[in-house]
C-alpha positions in Angstrom: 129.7 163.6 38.4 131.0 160.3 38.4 133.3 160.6 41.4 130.3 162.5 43.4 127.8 159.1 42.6 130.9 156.9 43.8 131.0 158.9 46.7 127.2 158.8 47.6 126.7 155.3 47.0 129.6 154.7 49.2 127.3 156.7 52.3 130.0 159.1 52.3 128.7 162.0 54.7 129.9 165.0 52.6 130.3 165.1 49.3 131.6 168.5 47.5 132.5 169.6 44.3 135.6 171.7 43.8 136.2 173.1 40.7 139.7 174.4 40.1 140.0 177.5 37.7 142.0 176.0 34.9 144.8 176.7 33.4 145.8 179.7 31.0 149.0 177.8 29.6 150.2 174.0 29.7 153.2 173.5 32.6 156.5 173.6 30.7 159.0 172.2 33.9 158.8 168.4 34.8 159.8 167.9 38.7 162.5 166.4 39.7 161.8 162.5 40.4 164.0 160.2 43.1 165.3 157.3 41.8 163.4 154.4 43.7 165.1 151.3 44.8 163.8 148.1 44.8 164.3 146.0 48.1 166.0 142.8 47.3 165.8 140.1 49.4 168.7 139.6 51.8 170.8 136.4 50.7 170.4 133.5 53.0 172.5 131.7 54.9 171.0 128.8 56.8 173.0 127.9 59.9 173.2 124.1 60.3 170.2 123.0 62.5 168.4 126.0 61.5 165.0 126.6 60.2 164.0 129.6 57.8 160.5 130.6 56.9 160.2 131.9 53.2 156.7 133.9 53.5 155.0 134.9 50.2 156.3 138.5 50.8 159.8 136.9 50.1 158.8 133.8 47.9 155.3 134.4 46.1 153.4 131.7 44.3 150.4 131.7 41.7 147.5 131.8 43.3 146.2 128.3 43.6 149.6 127.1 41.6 152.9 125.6 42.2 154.5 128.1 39.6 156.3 131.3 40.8 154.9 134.5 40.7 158.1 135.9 39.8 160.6 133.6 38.7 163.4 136.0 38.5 163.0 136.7 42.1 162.5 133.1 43.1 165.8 131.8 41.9 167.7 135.2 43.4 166.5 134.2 46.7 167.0 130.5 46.2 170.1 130.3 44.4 172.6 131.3 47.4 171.2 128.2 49.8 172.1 125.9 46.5 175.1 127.1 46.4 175.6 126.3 50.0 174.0 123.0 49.6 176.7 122.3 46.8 179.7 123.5 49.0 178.6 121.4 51.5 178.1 118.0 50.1 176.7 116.7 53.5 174.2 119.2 54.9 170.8 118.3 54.1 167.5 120.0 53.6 163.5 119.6 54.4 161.5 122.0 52.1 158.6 122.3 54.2 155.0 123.6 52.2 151.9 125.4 53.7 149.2 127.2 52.6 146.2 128.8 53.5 142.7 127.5 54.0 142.3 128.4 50.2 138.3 129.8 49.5 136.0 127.6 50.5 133.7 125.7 48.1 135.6 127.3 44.6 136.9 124.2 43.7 140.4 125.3 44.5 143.6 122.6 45.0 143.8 120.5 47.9 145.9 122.2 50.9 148.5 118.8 51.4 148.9 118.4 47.0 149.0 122.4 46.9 152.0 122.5 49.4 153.6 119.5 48.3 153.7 120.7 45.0 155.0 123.7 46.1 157.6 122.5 47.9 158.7 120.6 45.1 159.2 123.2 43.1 161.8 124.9 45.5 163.5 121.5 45.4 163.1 121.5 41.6 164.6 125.2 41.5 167.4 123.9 43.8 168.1 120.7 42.2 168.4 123.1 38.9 171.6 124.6 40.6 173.3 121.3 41.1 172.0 120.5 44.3 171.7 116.3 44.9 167.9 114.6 45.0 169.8 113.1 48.6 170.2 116.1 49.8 166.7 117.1 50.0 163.2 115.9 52.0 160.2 118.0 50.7 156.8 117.8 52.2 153.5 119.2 52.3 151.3 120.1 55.6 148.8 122.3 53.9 147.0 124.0 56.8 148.2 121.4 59.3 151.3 122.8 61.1 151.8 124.9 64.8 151.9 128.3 63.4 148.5 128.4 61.6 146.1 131.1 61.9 142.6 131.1 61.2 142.2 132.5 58.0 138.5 132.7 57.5 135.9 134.5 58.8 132.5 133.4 60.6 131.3 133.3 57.2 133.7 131.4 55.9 135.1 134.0 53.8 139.0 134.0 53.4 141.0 136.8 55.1 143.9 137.7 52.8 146.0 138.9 55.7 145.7 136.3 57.7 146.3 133.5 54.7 149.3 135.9 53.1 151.1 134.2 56.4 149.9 130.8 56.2 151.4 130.6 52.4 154.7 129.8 53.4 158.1 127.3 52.5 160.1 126.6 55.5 163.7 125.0 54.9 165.2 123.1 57.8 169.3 122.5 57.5 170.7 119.8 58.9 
C-alpha cells in the first residue's frame, strides 16, 4: 500500500500490485557473492611544469569545510607527490583551490576563504610528510578561474553535477 501511494503521488501512469505466492519453506543456499574491489586512485607523478587537477571524485572535501571527507584516502593520494617533493629538494609547488558557486543565500563560506582554506590543507597534509613551507604556493580562486561552469540554475538553485567539477585542487610543478 505504501509503495502503490508513492507511486500515485509520483503521477506514475500505471500502478499494479503483484502479489507473489509465498513461500512453503525458508531458502537454505546463500549465492555465491564476487569479491568487489575498490578503485584506488592511481599514484601521481607530476612531470616538472605540469599541472594536475584533483576533482572531488579523487580528493573529496566536507561540504562547506576544509576537512577531508575521507582522510585515509586523502593522504593515499597525496602522499606519493610529497615524497617526490622530498626527493626533489628544488621542485616547487602551487596548490591551487576552487569551488563551486556554493547555495545561494544559506549562509555558506565564502568561495576565495573556502578554497584557500582548502588548499591549505593539501599543503598542511603535505607539509605533514616532510615537505618544506618553501616549497609550496597555495591559493584560493573560489569560482574565479577559466574552467568554471555555471553551476546554478535560472533559479538560482545549485546543480550538483555541474558544481561536483568546479570543487577542485589543482597542483602546478615547477
Amino acid at each position: 500500500a505504501i509503495y502503490t501511494a508513492i507511486a500515485a503521488a509520483g503521477d506514475a501512469a500505471c500502478t499494479a500490485v503483484v502479489n507473489p505466492s509465498p513461500r512453503s519453506t525458508a531458502a537454505t543456499a546463500t549465492p555465491a557473492v564476487d569479491t568487489v574491489t575498490i578503485a584506488v586512485p592511481p599514484a601521481l607523478n607530476l612531470a616538472p611544469s605540469s599541472t594536475v587537477t584533483l576533482g572531488s571524485d579523487v580528493l573529496p572535501f566536507t561540504p562547506n569545510e576544509a576537512s577531508y571527507l575521507d582522510p585515509d584516502s586523502a593522504e593515499a593520494v597525496l602522499l606519493p607527490i610529497a615524497q617526490q617533493l622530498v626527493a626533489t629538494p628544488t621542485a616547487h609547488l602551487t596548490i591551487t583551490g576552487t569551488c563551486s558557486s556554493g547555495q545561494p543565500g544559506t549562509g555558506g563560506p565564502d568561495p576565495i576563504d573556502l578554497s584557500t582554506a582548502r588548499a591549505r590543507t593539501v599543503a598542511d597534509t603535505l607539509r605533514s610528510h616532510g615537505v618544506r613551507p618553501d616549497q609550496l604556493t597555495l591559493s584560493g580562486v573560489g569560482t574565479n578561474f577559466p574552467e568554471f561552469v555555471p553551476d546554478l540554475d535560472a533559479a538560482g538553485n545549485l546543480i550538483p553535477a555541474a558544481a561536483a567539477r568546479n570543487r577542485t585542487v589543482r597542483l602546478s610543478l615547477s
